[in-house]
N, C-alpha and C positions, 0 to 999 in steps of 0.2 A: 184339647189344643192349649197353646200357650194363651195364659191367662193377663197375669202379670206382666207389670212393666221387666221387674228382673225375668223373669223366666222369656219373655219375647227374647230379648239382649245374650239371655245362657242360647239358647236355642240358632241364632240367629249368626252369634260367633262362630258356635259349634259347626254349624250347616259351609259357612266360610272356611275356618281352617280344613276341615276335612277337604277341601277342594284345594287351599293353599294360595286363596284368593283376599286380595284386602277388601274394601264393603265397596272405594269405588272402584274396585275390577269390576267385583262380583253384577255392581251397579250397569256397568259399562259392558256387561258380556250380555248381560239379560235387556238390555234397551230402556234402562229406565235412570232418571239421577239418582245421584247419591244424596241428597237430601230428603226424595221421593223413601230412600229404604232407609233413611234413619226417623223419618217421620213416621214411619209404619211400625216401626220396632219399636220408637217410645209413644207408641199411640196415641201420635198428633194428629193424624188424619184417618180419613175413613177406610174402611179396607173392601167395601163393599161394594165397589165399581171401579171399572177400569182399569188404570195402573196401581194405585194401592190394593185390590184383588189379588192381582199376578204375582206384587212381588210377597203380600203375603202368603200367598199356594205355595208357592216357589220356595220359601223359608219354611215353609212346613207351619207356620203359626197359625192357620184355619186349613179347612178342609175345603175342596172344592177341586172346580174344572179351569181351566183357561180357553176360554175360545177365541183367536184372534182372524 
């Protein structure tokens, strides 16, 4: 999975424009802020619970389930 700060940020655009979304759509369509997915993407916060989980899974930058 994405490692790096650059590689979260490649991954994280890539996963956005493919859909044609800017980050707070993308933010705004999945139920989470747009602070929430920029602090995930330059791994200011945890990704290991909760909402930075999801919108990690969801960017594809870890592996994992969503259970809500």
């Amino acid at each position: 999975m994405s490692n790096t700060t650059s590689e979260r940020r490649r991954k994280a655009k890539e996963i956005m424009s493919k859909h044609g979304l800017t980050l707070k759509e993308w933010a705004r369509r999945h139920g989470v802020s747009a602070n929430l997915v920029n602090a995930v993407i330059n791994s200011k916060t945890s990704c290991s619970i909760n909402k930075g989980h999801k919108v990690a899974v969801l960017l594809g930058l870890k592996k994992g389930e969503i259970i809500e």
